[in-house]
DRENBA-495396 format. One line per 8 residues: number of its first residue (from 1); their letters; for each residue x, y, z of N, C-alpha, C. Coordinates in steps of 0.2 Angstrom, whole numbers, always signed. Example, Ala and Ser with C-alpha at 12.3 -4.5 7.8 and 13.67 -1.06 7.14 Angstrom:
2
1> AS> +66/-28/+39/+62/-22/+39/+66/-16/+39  +64/-11/+35/+68/-5/+36/+64/+0/+39
***
This chain:
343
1> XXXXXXXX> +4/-6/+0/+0/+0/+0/+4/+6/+0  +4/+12/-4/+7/+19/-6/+6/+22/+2  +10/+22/+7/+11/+27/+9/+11/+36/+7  +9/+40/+6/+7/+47/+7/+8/+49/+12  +13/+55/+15/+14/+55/+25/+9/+60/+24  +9/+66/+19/+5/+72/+19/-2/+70/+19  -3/+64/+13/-11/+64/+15/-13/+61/+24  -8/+57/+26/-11/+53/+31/-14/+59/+38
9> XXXXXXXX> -9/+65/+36/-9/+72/+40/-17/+75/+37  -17/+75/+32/-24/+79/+30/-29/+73/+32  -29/+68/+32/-34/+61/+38/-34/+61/+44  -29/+70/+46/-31/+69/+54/-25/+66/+58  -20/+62/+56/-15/+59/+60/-8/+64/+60  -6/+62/+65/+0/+62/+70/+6/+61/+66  +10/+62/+61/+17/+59/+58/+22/+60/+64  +25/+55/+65/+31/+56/+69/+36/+61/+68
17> XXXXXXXX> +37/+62/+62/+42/+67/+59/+34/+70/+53  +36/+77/+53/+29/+81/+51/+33/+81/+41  +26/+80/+37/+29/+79/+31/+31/+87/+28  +34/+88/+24/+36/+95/+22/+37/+97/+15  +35/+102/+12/+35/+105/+6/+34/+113/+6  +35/+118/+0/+36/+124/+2/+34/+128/-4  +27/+132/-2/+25/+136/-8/+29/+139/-13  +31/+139/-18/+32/+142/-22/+41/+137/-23
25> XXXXXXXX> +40/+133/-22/+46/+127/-22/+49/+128/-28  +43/+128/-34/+49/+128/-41/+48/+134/-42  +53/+136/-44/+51/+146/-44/+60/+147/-44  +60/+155/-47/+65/+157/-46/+73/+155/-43  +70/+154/-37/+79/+154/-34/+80/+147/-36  +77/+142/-40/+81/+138/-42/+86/+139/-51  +93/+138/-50/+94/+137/-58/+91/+133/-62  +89/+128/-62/+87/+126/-66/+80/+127/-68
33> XXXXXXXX> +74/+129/-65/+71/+132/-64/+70/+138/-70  +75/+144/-70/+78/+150/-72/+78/+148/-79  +83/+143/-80/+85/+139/-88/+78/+135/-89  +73/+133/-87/+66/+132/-90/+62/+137/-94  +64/+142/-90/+58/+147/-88/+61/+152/-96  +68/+152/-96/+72/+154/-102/+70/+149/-109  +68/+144/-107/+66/+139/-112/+59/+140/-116  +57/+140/-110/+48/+142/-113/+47/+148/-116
41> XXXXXXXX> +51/+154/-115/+50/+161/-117/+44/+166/-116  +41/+161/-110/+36/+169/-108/+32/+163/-102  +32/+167/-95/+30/+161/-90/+21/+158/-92  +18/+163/-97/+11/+158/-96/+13/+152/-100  +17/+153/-106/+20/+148/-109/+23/+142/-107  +26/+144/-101/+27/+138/-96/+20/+135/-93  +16/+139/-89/+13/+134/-87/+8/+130/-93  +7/+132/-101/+3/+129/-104/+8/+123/-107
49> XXXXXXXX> +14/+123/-108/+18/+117/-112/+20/+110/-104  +16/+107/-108/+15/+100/-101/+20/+96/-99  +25/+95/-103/+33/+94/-104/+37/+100/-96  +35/+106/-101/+40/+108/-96/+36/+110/-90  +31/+112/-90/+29/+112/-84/+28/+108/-77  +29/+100/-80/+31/+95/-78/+38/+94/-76  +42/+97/-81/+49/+97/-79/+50/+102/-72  +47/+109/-72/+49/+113/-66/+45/+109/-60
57> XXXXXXXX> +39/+105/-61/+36/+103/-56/+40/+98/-52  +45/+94/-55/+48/+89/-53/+55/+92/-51  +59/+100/-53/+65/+99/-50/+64/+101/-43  +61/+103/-39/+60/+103/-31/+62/+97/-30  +57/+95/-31/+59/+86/-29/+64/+82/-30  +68/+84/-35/+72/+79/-38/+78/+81/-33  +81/+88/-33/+84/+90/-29/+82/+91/-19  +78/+90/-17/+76/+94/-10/+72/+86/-6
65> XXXXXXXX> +68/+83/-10/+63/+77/-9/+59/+79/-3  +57/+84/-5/+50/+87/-3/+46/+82/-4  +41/+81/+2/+36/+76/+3/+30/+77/-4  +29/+85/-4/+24/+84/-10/+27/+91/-16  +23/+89/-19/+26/+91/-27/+20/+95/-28  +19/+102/-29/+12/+106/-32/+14/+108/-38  +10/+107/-42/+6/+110/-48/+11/+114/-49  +14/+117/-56/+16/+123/-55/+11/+126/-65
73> XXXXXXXX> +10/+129/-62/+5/+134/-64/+3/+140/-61  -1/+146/-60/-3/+150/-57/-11/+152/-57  -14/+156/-53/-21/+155/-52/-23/+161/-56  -20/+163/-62/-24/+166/-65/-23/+165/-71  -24/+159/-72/-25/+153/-78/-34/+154/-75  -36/+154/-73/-44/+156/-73/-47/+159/-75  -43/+167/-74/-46/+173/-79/-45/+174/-87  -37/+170/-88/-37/+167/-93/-41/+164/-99
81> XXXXXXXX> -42/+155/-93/-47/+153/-96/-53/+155/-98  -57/+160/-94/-65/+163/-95/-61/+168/-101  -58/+170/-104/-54/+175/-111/-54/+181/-110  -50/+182/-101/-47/+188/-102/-40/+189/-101  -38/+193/-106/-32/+194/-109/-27/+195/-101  -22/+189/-100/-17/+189/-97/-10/+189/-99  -6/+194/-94/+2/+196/-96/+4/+195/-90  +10/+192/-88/+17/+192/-84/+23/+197/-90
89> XXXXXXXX> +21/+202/-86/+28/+206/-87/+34/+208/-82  +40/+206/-86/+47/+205/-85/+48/+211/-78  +46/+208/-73/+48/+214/-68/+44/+220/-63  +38/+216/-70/+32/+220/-67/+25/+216/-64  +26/+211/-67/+22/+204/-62/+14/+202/-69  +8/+201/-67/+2/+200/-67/+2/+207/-71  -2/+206/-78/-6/+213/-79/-12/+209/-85  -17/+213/-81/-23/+210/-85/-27/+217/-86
97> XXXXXXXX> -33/+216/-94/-36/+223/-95/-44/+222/-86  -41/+227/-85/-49/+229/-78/-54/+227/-84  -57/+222/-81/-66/+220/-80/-70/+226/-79  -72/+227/-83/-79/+230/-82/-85/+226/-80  -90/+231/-77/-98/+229/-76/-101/+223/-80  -99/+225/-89/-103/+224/-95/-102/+213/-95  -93/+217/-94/-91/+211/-97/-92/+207/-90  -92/+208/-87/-91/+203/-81/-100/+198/-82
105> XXXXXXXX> -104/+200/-83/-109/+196/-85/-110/+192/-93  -106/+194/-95/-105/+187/-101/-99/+181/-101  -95/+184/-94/-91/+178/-92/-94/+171/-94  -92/+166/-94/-95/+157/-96/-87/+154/-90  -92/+151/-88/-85/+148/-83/-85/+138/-89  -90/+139/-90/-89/+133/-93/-83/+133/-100  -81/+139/-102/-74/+138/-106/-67/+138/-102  -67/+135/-97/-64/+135/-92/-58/+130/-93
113> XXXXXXXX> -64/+124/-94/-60/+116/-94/-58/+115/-101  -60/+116/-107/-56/+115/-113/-49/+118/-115  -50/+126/-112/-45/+131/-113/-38/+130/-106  -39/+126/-102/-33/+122/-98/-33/+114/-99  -33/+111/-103/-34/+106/-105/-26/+104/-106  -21/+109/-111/-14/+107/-106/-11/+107/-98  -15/+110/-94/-14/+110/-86/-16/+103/-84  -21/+100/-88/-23/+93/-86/-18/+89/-87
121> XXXXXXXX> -17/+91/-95/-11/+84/-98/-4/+85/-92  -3/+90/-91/+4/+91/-85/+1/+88/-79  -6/+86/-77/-5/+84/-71/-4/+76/-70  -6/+74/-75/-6/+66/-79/+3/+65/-78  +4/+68/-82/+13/+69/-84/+16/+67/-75  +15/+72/-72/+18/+74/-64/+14/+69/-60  +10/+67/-61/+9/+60/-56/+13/+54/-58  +11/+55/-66/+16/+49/-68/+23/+47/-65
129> XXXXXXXX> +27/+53/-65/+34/+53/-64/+36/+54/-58  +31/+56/-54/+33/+58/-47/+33/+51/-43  +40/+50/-38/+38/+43/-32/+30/+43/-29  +30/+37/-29/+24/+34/-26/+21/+39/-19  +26/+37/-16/+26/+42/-11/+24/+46/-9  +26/+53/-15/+25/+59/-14/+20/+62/-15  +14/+65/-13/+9/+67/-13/+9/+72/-19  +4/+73/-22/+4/+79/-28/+0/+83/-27
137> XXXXXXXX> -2/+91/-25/-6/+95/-24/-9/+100/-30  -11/+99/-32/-16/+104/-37/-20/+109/-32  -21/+114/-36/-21/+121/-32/-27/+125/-36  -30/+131/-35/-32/+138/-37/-32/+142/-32  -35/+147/-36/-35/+156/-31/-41/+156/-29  -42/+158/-23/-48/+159/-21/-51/+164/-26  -60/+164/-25/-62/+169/-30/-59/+175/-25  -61/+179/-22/-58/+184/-21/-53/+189/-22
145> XXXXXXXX> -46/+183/-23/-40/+184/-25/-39/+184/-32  -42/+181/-35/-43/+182/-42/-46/+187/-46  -51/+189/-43/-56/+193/-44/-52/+203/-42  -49/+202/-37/-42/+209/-35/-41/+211/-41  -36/+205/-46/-33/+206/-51/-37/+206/-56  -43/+204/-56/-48/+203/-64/-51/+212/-64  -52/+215/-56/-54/+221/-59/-50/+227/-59  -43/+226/-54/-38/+232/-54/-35/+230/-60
153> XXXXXXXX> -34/+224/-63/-29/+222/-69/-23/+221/-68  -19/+224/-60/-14/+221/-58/-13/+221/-50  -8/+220/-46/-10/+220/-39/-7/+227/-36  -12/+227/-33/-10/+233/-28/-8/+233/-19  -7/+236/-16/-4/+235/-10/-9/+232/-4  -16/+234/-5/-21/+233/+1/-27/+229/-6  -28/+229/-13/-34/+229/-16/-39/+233/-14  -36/+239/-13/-43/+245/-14/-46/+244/-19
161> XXXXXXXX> -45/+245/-27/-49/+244/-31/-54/+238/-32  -52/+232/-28/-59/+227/-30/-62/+228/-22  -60/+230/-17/-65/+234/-11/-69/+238/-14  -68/+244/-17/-72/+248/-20/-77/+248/-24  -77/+243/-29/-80/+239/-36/-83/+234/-29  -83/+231/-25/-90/+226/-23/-93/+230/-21  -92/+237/-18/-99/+240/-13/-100/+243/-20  -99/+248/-23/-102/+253/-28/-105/+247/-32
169> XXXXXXXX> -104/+242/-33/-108/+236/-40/-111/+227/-36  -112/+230/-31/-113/+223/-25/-116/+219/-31  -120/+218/-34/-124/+214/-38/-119/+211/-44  -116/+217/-48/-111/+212/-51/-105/+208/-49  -101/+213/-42/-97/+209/-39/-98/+201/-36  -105/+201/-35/-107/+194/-34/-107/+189/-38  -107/+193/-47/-110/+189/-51/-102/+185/-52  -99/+189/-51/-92/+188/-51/-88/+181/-49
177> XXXXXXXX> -88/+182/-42/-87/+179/-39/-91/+172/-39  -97/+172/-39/-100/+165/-44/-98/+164/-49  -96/+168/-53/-90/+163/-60/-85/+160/-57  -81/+163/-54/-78/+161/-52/-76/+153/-45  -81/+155/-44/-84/+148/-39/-86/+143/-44  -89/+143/-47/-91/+138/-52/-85/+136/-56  -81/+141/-60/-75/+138/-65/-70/+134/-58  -69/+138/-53/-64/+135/-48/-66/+128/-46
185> XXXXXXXX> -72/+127/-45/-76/+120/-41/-74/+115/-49  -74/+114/-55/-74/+115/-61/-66/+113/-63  -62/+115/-61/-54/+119/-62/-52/+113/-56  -54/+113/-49/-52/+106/-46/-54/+100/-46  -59/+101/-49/-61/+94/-49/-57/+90/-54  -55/+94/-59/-54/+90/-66/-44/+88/-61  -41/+91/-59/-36/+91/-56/-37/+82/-53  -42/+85/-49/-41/+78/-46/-43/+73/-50
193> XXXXXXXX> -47/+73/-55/-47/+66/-57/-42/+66/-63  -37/+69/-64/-32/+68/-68/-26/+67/-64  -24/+65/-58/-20/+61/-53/-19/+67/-47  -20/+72/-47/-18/+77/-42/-21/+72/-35  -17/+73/-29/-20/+69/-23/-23/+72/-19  -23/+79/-19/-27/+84/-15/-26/+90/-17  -29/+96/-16/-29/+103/-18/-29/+111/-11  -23/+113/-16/-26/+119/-11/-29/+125/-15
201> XXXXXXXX> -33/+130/-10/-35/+134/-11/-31/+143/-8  -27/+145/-14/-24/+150/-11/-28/+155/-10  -31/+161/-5/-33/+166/-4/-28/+171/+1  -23/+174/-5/-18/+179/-4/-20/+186/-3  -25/+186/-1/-27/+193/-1/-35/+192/+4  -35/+188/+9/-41/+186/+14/-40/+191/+21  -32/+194/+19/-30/+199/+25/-34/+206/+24  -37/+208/+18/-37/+215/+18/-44/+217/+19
209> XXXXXXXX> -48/+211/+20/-56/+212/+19/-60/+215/+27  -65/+219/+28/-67/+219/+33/-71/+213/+37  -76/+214/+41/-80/+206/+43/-85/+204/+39  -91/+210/+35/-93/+207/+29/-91/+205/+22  -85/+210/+22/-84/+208/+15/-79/+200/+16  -76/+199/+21/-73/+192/+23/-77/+187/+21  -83/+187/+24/-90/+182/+22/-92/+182/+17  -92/+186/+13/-97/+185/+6/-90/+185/+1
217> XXXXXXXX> -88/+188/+3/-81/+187/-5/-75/+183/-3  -74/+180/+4/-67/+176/+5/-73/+168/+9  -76/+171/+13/-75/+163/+17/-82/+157/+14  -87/+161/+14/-91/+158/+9/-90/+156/+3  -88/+161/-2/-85/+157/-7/-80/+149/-9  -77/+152/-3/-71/+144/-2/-75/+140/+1  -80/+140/+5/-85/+136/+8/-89/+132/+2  -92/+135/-2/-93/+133/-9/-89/+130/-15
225> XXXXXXXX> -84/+131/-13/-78/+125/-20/-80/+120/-15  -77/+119/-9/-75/+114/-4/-82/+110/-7  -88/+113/-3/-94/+108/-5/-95/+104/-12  -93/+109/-20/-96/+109/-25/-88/+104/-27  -85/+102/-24/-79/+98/-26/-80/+92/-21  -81/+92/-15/-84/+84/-13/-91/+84/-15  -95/+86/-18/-101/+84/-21/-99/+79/-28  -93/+80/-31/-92/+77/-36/-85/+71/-32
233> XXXXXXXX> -80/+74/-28/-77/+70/-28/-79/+68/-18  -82/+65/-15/-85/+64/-9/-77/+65/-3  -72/+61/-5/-66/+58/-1/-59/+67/-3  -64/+70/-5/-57/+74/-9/-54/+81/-2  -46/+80/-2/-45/+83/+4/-42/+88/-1  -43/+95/+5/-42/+100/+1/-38/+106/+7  -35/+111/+7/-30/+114/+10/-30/+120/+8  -35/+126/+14/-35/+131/+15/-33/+135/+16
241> XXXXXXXX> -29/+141/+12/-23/+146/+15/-29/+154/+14  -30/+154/+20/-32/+162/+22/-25/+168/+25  -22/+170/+20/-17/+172/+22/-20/+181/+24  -19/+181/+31/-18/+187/+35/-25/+185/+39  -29/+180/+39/-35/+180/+42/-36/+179/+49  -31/+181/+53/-28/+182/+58/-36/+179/+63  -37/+180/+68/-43/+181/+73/-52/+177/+68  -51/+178/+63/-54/+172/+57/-53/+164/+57
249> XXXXXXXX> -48/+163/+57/-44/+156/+56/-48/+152/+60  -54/+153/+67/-56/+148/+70/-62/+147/+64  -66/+153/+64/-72/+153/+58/-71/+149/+53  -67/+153/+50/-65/+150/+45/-64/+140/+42  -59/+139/+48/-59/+132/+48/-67/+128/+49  -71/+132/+54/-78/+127/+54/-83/+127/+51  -81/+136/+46/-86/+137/+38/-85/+132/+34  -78/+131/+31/-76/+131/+25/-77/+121/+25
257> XXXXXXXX> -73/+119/+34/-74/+111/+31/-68/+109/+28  -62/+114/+30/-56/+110/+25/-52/+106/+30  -47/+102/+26/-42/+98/+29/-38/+99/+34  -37/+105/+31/-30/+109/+34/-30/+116/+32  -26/+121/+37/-26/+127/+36/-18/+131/+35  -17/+133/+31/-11/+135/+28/-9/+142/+33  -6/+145/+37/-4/+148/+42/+1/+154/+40  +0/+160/+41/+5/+164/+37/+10/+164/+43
265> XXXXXXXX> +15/+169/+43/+20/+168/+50/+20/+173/+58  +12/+178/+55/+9/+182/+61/+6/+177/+64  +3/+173/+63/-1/+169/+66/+3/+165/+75  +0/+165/+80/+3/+164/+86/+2/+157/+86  +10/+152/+89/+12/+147/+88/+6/+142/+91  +6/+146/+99/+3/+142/+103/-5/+143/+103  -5/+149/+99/-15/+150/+99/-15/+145/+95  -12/+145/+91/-14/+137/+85/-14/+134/+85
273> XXXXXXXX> -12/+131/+90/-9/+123/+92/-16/+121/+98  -20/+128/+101/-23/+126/+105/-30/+129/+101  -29/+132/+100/-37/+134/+96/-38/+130/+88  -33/+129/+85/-35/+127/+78/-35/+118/+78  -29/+117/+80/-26/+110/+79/-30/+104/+83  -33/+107/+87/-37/+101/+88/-44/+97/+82  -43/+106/+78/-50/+102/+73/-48/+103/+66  -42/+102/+65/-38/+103/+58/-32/+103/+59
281> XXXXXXXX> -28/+99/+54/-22/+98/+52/-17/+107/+51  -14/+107/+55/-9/+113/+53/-5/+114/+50  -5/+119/+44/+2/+119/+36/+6/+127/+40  +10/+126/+40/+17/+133/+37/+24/+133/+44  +22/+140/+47/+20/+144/+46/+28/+150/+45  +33/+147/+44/+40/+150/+44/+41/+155/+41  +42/+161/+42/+43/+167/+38/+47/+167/+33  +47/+167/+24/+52/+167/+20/+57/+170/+23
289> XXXXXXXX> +58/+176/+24/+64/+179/+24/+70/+177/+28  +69/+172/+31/+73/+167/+36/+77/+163/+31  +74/+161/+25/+79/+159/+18/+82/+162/+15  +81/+166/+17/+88/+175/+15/+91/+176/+21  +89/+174/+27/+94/+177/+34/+100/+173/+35  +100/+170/+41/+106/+166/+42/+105/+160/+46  +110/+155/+48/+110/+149/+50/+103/+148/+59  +107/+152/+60/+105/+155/+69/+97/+156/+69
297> XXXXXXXX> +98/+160/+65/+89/+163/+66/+84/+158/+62  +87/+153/+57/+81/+148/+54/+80/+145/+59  +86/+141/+61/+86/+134/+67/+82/+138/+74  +81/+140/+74/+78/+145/+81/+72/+146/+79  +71/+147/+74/+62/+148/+72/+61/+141/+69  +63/+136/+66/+61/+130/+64/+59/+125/+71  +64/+128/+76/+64/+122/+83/+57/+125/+86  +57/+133/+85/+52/+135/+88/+44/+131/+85
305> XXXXXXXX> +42/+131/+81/+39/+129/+75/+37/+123/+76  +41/+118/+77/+43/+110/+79/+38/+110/+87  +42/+114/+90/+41/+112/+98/+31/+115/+97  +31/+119/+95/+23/+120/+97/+19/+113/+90  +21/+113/+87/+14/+110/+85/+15/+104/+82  +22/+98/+83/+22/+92/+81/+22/+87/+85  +18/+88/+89/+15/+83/+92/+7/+83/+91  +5/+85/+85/-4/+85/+80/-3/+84/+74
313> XXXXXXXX> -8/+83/+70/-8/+85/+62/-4/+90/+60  +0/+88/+56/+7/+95/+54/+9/+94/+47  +10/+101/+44/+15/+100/+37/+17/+106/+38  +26/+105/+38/+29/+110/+37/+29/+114/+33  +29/+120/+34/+29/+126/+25/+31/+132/+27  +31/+136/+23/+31/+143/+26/+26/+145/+27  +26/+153/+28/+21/+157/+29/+18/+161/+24  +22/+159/+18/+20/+164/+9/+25/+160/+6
321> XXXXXXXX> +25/+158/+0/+29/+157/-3/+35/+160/-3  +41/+153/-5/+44/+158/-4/+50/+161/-9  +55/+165/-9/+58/+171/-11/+61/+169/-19  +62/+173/-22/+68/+171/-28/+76/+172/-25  +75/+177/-19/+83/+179/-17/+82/+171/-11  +79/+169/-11/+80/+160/-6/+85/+158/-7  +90/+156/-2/+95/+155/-1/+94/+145/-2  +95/+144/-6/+97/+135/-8/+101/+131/-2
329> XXXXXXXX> +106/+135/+0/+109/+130/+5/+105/+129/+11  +99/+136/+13/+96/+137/+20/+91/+132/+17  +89/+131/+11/+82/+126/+10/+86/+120/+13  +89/+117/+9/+93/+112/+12/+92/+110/+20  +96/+117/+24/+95/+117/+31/+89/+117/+35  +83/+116/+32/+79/+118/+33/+76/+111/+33  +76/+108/+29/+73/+101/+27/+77/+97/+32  +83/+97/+33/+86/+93/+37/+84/+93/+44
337> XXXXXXX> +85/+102/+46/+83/+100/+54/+78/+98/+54  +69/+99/+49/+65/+98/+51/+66/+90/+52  +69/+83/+48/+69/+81/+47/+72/+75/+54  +77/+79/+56/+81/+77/+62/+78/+80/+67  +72/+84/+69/+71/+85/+74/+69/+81/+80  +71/+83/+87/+69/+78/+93/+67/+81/+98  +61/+86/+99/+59/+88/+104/+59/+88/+111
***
């Protein structure tokens, strides 16, 4: 029988040593990595070519033996897929044309699945080739976070602009967000039934909301993929990242019904361990810039980390993905102590 440590942590169990993997693993600061990404010549490009996206997907693993391998693609392969024009520009990140009112009501989330049909074939590809062992995560953007970039076009530092666009247009902002909820419920499912062995749901922007708009545009909506994704897939484990949801994160875990809750690095070790962990699996919560700092301060924040919450459901990560400036030899240090740790 395949062993999975990650899945057995999303079933709620205790690993003796906590399984580990780290957002944005294949990215940047890897060279080879760099030399893919130069290959493809423009990053949507990478993630639509199933070869190479499978190649980036596999070098974390080949080199680090991260317990799980994700997806590499991005969550605005959604906005794409419904046909709006998406750019990665060199420096400049995400740039997409603002949504209007008009258009936002002739979205079709059902052209969702034909128009990522190479994200499928990559997923085929990376199960195939990945060890038995290693668990494979497929992912999207929460609508909310999605929805930031579909109306400002690029991201901004708090998303004012898609705060401002749900109260001034509440009717069509919601219409919104239901395409989006529907292409996403849609977008994971197919994941999983093309080998992916569980999913996270990233909401990188669940920090900016006040308490209603949390509810209507962050935690209900993820409430409804969860539901509209075990309606088709009943056993399917899924992995909630509300980053900045600070004083939410208890709500939030008893809305949504997920497996596990992905932790930024504000979040307090021992509130977590005593408030969260008893009714959910705990993912992160290490602050990237410790992969840019030095040997003292990771091992001090890694023990710290360890000592409060491995003795529960646990998967090591950070707390945001992490950096291009990540220092290689500290991931290394990082995987090791976790791995040798002794409380």
């Amino acid at each position: 029988m395949i062993n999975r440590r990650l899945i057995n942590v999303l079933n709620g169990q205790t690993e003796k040593t906590p399984p580990i993997w780290l957002m944005r693993q294949a990215g940047r600061y890897l060279p080879e990595y760099r030399a893919t990404r130069a290959q493809a010549g423009d990053f949507l490009s990478l993630c639509y070519n199933p070869d190479l996206a499978t190649e980036v997907t596999l070098q974390p693993i080949r080199r680090f033996g991260f317990d799980a391998a994700i997806l590499f693609s991005d969550i605005l392969v959604i906005p794409d897929g419904l046909g709006r024009s998406v750019r990665f520009v060199q420096g400049e990140g995400p740039q997409l044309d603002p949504i209007s009112p008009e258009e936002i009501m002739d979205l079709d989330p059902s052209k969702v699945i034909d128009h990522l049909s190479p994200v499928f074939e990559a997923v085929g590809k990376i199960r195939h080739e990945l060890p038995e062992e290693t668990t494979f995560l497929g992912f999207c953007g929460a609508p909310w976070t999605v929805a930031t970039y579909m109306i400002a076009g690029h991201g901004t530092p708090d998303q004012a602009p898609a705060r401002l666009f749900a109260r001034k247009h509440p009717e069509v902002f919601e219409a919104l967000i239901n395409c989006l909820v529907e292409a996403s419920i849609l977008y994971l499912v197919k994941q999983l039934q093309c080998g992916a062995d569980a999913v996270q749901i990233f909401d990188s922007w669940a920090g900016v909301l006040d308490d209603a708009l949390y509810v209507t545009a962050s935690r209900d909506p993820i409430a409804r993929i969860v539901a509209g994704v075990r309606a088709q897939i009943p056993d399917a484990k899924i992995i909630g990242f509300p980053k900045g949801a600070g004083m939410r994160l208890e709500d939030f875990v008893s809305v949504t019904g997920v497996n596990a809750i992905g932790l930024d690095w504000t979040v307090p070790l021992d509130w977590a361990r005593d408030a969260l962990q008893p009714k959910v699996a705990l993912q992160g919560n290490l602050d990237p810039t410790l992969l840019m700092s030095d040997e003292r301060h990771l091992d001090e924040a890694i023990d710290r980390i360890m000592a409060a919450w491995s003795n529960g459901p646990f998967i090591f990560n950070l707390g945001h993905g992490i950096s291009p400036q990540g220092d290689i030899n500290l991931v290394h240090r990082l995987i090791d102590r976790v791995r040798s740790y002794h409380g």
